[in-house]
C-alpha positions as CSV (number, residue, x, y, z in Angstrom):
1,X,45.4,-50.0,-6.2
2,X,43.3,-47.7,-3.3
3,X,44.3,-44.7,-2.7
4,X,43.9,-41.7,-0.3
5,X,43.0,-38.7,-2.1
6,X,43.1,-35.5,-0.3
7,X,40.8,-32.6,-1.8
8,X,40.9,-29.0,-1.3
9,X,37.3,-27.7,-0.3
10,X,36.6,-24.2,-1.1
11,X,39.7,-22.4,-1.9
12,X,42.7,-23.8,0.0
13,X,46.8,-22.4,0.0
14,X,48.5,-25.3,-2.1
15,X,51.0,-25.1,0.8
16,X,48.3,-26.4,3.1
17,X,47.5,-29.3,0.6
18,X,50.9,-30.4,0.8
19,X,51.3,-30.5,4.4
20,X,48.5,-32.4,4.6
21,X,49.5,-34.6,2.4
22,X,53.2,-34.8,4.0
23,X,51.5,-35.7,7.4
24,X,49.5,-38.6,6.0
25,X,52.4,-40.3,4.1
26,X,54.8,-40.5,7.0
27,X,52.0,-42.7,8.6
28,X,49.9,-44.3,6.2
29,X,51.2,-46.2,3.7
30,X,49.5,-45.6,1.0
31,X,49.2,-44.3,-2.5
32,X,48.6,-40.6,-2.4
33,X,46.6,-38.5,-5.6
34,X,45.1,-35.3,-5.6
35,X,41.5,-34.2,-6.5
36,X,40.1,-31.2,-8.3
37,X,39.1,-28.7,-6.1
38,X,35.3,-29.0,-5.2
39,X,33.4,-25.8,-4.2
40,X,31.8,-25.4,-0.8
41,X,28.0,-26.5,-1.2
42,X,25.4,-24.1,-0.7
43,X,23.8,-26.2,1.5
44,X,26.3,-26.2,4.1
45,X,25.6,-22.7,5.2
46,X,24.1,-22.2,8.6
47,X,23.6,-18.2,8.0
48,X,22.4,-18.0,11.8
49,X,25.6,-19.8,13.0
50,X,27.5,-17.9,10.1
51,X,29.7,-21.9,9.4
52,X,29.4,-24.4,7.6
53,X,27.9,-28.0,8.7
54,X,30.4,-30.5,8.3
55,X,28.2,-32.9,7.3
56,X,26.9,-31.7,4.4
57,X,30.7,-31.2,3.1
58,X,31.1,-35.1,4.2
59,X,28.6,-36.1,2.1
60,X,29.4,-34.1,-0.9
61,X,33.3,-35.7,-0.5
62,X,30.8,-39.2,-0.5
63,X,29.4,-38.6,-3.7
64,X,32.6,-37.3,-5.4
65,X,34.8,-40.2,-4.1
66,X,36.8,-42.2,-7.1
67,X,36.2,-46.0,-7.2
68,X,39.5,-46.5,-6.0
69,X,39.8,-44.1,-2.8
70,X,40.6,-46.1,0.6
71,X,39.9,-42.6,1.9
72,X,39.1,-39.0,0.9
73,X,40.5,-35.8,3.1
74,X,38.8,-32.7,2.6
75,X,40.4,-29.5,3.2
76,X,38.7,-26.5,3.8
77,X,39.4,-22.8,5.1
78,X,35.3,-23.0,6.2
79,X,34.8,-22.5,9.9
80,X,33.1,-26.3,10.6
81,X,30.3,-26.8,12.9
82,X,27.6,-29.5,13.8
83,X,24.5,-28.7,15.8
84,X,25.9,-30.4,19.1
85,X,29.0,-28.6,18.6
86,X,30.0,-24.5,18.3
87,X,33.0,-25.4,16.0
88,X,34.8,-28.2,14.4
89,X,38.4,-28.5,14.0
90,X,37.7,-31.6,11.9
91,X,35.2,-34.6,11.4
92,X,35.5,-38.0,10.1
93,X,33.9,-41.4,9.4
94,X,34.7,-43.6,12.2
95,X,35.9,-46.7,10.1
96,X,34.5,-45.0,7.2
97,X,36.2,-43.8,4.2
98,X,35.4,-39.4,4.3
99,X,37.6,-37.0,6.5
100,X,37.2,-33.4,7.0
101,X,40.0,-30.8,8.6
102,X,38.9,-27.0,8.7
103,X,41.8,-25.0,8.8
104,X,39.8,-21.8,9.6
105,X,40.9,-22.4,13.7
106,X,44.2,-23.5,13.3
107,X,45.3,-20.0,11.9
108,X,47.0,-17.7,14.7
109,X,45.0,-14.6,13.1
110,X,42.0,-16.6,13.9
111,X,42.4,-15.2,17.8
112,X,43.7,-12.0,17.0
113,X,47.7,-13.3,16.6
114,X,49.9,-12.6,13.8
115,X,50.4,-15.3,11.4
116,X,53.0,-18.1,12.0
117,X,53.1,-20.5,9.0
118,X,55.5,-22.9,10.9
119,X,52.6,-23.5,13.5
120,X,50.0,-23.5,11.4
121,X,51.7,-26.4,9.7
122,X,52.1,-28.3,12.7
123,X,48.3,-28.0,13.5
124,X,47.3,-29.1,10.1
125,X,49.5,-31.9,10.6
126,X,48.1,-33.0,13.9
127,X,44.7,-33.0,12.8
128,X,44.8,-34.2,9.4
129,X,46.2,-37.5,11.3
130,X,43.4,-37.1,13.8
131,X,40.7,-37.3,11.2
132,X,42.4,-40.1,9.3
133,X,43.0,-42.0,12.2
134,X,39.1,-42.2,13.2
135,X,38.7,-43.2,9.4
136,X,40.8,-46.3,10.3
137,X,38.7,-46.9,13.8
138,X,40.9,-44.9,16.3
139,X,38.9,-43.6,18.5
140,X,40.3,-40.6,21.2
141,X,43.1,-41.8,23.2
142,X,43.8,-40.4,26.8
143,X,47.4,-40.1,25.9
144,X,47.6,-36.2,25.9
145,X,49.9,-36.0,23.6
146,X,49.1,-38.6,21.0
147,X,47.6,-37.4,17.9
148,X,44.3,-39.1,18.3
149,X,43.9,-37.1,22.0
150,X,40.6,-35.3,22.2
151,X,41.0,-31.3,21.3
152,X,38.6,-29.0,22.3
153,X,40.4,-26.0,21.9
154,X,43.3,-25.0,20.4
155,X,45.5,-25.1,23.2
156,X,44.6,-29.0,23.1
157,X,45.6,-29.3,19.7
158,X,48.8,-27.3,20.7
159,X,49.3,-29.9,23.4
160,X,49.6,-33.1,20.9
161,X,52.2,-34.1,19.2
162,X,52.5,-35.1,15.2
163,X,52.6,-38.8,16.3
164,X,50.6,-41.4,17.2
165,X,51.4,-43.0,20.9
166,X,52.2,-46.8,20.8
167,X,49.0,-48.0,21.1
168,X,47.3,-45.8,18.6
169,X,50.2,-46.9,16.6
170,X,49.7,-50.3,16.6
171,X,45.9,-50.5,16.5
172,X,47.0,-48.7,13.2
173,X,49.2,-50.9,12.1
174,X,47.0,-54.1,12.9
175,X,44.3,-52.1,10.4
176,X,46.9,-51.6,7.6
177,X,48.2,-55.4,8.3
178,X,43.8,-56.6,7.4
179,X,43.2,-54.4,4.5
């Protein structure tokens, strides 16, 4: 049977693993498995930009993917960037089976604040259905505070809920229904 396999990238908390995989159950109903670690490739380093290109992660999840995975979410601590873009909070195959979530961002101590697990899981939550979401063709929905809404900064991210709206929802459902 597929599966969605979620994949720590670099060294990654457990707890963050789990959340992760916590948000993607309650929507997608699918078998979930875990992955061995995979280390950050050396390639991804932009030393001017001091991140890492997403893309080369993506591809690397690619290549590692088991026969069987319906999707792959990476999970990384690496501060994410493309050339178009200063910084990622996450990338993903539109339709395609490779998502990517940074978690460097999400952190409160990331702008100077003390740590609050509690919101960092809520972030990771948000986005990790972002990402998946695109993997399943949703594309950024104008509902604010639907999961799939555009976030540009972290107050954006703040701004969304944990949930898809009722479209998103259903354009979901209609993918799982022709799978």
């Amino acid at each position: 049977m597929n599966a969605l396999y979620v994949v720590a990238i670099g060294s990654v908390p457990e707890r963050a693993l789990q959340w992760a995989e916590e948000a993607a159950a309650e929507w997608l109903p699918l078998p979930l498995r875990r992955l061995q670690a995979l280390a950050i490739p050396e390639t991804a380093y932009d030393t001017k930009r001091r991140q890492y290109q997403s893309v080369e992660i993506m591809k690397m999840l690619a290549q590692s993917a088991p026969r069987d995975a319906i999707r792959v979410l990476g999970i990384t601590e690496a501060d994410l960037a493309i050339p178009a873009l200063s910084f990622l909070f996450g990338q993903a195959q539109l339709n395609g089976p490779i998502a990517l979530v940074s978690l460097c961002r999400l952190h409160q101590e990331f702008y100077g604040l003390p740590a609050d697990l509690d919101l960092l899981r809520e972030r990771t939550g948000k986005e990790v259905l972002h990402e998946l979401g695109h993997t399943f063709g949703l594309t950024h929905c104008s509902e604010r505070e639907c999961a799939m809404s555009l976030a540009t900064h972290i107050e954006g991210v703040d701004a969304k809920s944990d949930r898809y709206c009722a479209r998103c929802g259903l354009q979901l459902v209609e993918r799982f229904a022709s799978l």
